[in-house]
C-alpha positions in Angstrom: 96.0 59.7 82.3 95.8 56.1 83.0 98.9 53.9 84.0 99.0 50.0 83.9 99.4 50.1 88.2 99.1 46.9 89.8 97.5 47.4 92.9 97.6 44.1 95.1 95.9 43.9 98.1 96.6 40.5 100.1 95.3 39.4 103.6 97.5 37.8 105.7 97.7 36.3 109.6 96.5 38.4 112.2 99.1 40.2 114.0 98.6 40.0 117.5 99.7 43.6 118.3 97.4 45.4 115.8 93.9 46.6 116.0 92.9 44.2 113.3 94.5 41.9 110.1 97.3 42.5 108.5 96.9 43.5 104.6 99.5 44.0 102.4 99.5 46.7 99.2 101.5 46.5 96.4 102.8 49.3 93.6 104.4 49.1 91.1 105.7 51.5 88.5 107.0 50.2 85.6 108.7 51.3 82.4 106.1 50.4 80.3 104.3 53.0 82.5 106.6 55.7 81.3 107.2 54.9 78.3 102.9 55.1 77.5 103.2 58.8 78.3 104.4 62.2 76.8 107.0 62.8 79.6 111.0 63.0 79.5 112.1 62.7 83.2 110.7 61.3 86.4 110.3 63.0 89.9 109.7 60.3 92.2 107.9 61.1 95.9 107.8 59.2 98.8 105.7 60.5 102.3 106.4 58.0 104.7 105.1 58.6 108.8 105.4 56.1 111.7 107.3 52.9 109.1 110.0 50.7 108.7 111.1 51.5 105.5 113.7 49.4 103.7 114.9 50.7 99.6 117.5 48.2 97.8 118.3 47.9 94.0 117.4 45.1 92.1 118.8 43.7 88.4 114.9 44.6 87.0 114.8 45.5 83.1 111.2 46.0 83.0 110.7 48.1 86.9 111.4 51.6 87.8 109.9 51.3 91.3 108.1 48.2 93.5 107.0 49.8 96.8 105.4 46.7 98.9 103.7 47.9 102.5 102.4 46.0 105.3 99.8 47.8 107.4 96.8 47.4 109.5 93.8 47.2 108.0 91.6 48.8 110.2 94.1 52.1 109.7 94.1 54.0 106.6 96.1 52.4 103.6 98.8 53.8 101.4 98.3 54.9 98.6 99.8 55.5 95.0 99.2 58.0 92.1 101.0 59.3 89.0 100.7 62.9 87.1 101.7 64.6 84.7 103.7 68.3 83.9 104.9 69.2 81.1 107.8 66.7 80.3 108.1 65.6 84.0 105.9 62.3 85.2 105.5 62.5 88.7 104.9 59.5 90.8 103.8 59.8 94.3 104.0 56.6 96.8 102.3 58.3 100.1 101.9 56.3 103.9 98.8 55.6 105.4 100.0 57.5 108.0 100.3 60.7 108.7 104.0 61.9 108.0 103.6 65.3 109.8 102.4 63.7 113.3 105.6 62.1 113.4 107.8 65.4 114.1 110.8 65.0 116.7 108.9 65.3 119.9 106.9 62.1 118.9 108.5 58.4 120.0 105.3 56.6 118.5 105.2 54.1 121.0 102.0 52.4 119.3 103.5 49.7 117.2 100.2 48.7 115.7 100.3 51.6 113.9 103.7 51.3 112.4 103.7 50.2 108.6 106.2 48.4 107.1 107.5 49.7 103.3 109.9 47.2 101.1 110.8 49.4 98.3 112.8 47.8 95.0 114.4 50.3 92.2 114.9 48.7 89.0 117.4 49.4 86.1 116.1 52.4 84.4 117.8 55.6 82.9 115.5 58.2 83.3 116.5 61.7 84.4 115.1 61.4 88.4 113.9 64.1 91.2 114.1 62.3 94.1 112.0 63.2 97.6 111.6 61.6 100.2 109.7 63.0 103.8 109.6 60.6 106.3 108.5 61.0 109.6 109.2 58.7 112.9 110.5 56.1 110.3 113.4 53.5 110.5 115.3 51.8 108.4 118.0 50.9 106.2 117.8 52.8 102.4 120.2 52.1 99.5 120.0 54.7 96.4 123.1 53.7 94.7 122.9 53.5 91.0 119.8 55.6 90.5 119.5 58.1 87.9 119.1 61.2 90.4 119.7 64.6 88.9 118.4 66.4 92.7 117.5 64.5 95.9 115.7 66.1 98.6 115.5 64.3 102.3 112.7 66.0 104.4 113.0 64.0 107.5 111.5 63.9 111.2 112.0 62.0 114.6 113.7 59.6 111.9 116.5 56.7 112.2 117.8 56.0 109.1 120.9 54.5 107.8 121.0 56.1 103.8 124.2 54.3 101.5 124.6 55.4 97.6 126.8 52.1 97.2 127.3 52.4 93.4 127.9 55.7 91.6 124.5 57.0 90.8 124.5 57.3 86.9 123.4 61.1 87.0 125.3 64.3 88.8 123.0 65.4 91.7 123.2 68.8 91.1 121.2 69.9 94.5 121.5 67.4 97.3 119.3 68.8 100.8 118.6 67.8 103.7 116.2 69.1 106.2 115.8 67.4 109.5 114.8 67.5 112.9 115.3 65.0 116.0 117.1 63.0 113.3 119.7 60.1 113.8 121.1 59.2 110.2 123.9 58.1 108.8 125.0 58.5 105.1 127.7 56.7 103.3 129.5 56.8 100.2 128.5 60.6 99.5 131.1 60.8 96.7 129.0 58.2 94.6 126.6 60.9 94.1 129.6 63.4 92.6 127.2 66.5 93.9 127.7 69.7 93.0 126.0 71.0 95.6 124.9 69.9 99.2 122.9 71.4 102.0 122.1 70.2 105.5 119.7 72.3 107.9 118.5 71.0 110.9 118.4 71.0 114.8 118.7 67.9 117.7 119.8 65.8 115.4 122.6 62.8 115.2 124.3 63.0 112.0 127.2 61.2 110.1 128.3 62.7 106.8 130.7 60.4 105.0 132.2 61.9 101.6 134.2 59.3 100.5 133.3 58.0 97.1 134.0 58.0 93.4 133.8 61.5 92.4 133.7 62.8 88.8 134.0 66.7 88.5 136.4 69.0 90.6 134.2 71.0 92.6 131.7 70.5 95.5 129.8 72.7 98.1 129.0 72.0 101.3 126.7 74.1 103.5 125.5 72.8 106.8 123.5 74.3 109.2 123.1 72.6 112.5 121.6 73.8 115.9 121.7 71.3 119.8 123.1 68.3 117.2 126.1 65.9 117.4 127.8 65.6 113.8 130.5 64.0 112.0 132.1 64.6 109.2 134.4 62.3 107.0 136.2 63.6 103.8 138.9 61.6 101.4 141.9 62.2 102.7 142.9 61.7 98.2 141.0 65.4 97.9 141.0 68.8 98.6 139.5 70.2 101.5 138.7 73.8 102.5 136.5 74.6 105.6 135.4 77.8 107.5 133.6 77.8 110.7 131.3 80.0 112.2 130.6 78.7 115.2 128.5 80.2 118.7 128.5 77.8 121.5 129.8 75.0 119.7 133.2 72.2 119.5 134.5 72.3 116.3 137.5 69.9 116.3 139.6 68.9 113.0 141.5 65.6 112.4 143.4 63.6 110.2 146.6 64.8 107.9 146.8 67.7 106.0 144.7 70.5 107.4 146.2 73.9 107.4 144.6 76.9 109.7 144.6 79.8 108.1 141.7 82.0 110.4 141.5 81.8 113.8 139.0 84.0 115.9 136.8 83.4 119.2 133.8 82.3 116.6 135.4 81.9 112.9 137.9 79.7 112.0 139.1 78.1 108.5 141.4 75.6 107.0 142.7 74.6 104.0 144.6 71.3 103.3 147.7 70.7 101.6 148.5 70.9 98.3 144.3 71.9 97.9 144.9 73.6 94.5 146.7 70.8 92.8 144.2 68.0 93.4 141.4 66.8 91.3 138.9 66.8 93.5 138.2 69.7 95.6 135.3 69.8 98.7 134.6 73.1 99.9 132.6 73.2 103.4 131.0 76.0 105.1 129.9 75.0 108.4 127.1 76.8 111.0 127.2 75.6 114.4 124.6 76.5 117.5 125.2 74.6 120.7 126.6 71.8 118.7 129.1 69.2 118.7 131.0 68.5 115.1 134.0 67.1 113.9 135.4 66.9 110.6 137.7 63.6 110.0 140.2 63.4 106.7 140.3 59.9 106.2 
C-alpha cells in the first residue's frame, strides 16, 4: 500500500552540543491518506525514547497528524510507516531512539542525543486507537478533541504534563496507563467521559484530575500503585465511591461529602452523599504498596 507521505528532511545550524548537524524530519498523515484506502478506523502509534515531545490541536481540515522532529544526524532518524488490517489503518510515528533504554533507572544525561517531536492533530472524525510509549521523554501533550475510542500510555523515566482540554468527540471506552519512574500530571479526565480507566505502576509521581464534562453515568477506576506519591481529584458535582486496600501505605480523603462505610487495619471504603441520585457516578478501587495517595473532592 502506498500513502501520499511527505517526508521532509531539512539541514539546519550546527548545534554546538551534538555529535554532528542538526536535520529535521517531517510526517505527515493526511486525510486524503485515509480516505485512498479500504479502512474504517485509525490506530495511531507513537514510540518516543530520550525526546521532548510537545502534541497540540490545530483548526486543519485536510491533516490527521503532522509529527515534526529535530534530531542529530549522526544518530539514527525517526521514522514513519502506515499498514493495513482489515478495516483498521495503522500509522506508526517511531523515535530514533531507542524507547526501551530509557526505563526509570536511566536520567539520560547526554543531551545530544535528545530528539525534539512537535506533533499537530488536525480536525478529523475517524474512530482512533491511541498509543503512545515513551521513554525518558518530557513534555507538554494536549489530546483534547480527538476522536479516541481507547488510549493506551506506556510510559518510562517520563515527565509529562497530558491535558484533554476539549471533550474528545468519541467515549474512550479503555483508558490505561502503565508506568514506571513516572512524573505526570493529567487534567480534565472527564473530557474523555471513560468508561473505564486503569493505572498500574511503581516510583512514580502522579496527579489524576477527574473533573471534566462527562456524558454517561458510570465510570471505573482501578489503580495500582507500588513506592509512588499520588493524587487524586474528583468533581465534587458527582458521585464518588472508593475502597482501599492498602499495605504500608497513607490513604487520606478530603473535601465534602465522603461517607466511611468500612474500616479495617488494610481496607477501607467510602461513599459520598447523595451517590445514588447523581448523574454522574465514579467508582474507584484503589491498590496501595508503600505509597502515598490522596483523593480530593473538589
Amino acid at each position: 500500500m502506498k500513502l501520499s507521505l511527505f517526508i521532509i528532511t531539512i539541514i539546519c545550524l550546527l548545534n554546538p552540543l551534538a555529535m554532528g548537524e542538526e536535520t529535521t524530519s517531517t510526517f505527515v498523515l493526511t486525510k486524503e491518506d485515509f480516505n485512498n484506502v479500504n479502512a474504517d478506523d485509525i490506530a495511531l502509534i507513537f514510540k518516543i525514547g530520550g525526546a521532548r515531545v510537545n502534541v497540540s490541536q490545530v483548526d486543519d481540515n485536510d491533516t490527521i497528524v503532522k509529527a515534526v522532529v529535530t534530531f542529530d544526524s549522526e544518530n539514527t532518524g525517526p521514522t514513519f510507516k502506515t499498514s493495513e488490517s482489515g478495516s483498521t489503518l495503522t500509522a506508526e510515528f517511531v523515535s530514533g531512539n531507542d524507547v526501551d533504554r530509557f526505563d526509570r533507572f536511566d536520567r539520560f544525561d547526554f543531551s545530544d542525543s535528545i530528539e525534539r517531536w512537535e506533533i499537530t492533530i488536525g480536525n478529523y472524525d475517524t474512530d482512533t486507537d491511541l498509543t503512545m510509549n515513551a521513554g525518558g521523554a518530557t513534555g507538554n501533550i494536549d489530546f483534547g478533541g480527538m476522536p479516541i475510542k481507547d488510549c493506551m500510555l506506556n510510559l518510562g523515566g517520563a515527565s509529562l504534563s497530558i491535558d484533554f482540554s476539549t471533550p474528545t468527540t468519541r467515549q474512550v471506552d479503555d483508558f490505561v496507563i502503565n508506568g514506571g519512574g513516572i512524573n505526570i500530571s493529567i487534567s480534565n479526565i472527564g473530557n474523555t467521559d471513560f468508561k473505564r480507566l486503569n493505572l498500574l505502576g511503581g516510583g512514580n509521581n502522579v496527579e489524576l484530575d477527574f473533573r471534566g464534562s462527562y456524558e454517561s453515568e458510570q465510570h471505573d477506576v482501578t489503580v495500582t500503585s507500588a513506592g509512588g506519591l499520588m493524587d487524586i481529584i474528583v468533581p465534587s458535582d458527582s458521585g464518588e465511591k472508593l475502597n482501599v486496600f492498602s499495605i504500608g501505605t497513607l490513604v487520606t480523603v478530603q473535601g465534602p461529602g465522603w461517607e466511611r462505610t468500612f474500616n479495617s487495619f488494610i481496607s477501607k471504603n467510602y461513599i459520598t452523599e447523595g451517590y445514588s441520585e447523581q448523574e454522574t457516578k465514579i467508582d474507584m478501587n484503589i491498590t496501595g504498596v508503600g505509597s502515598i495517595i490522596s483523593v480530593d473532592r473538589e
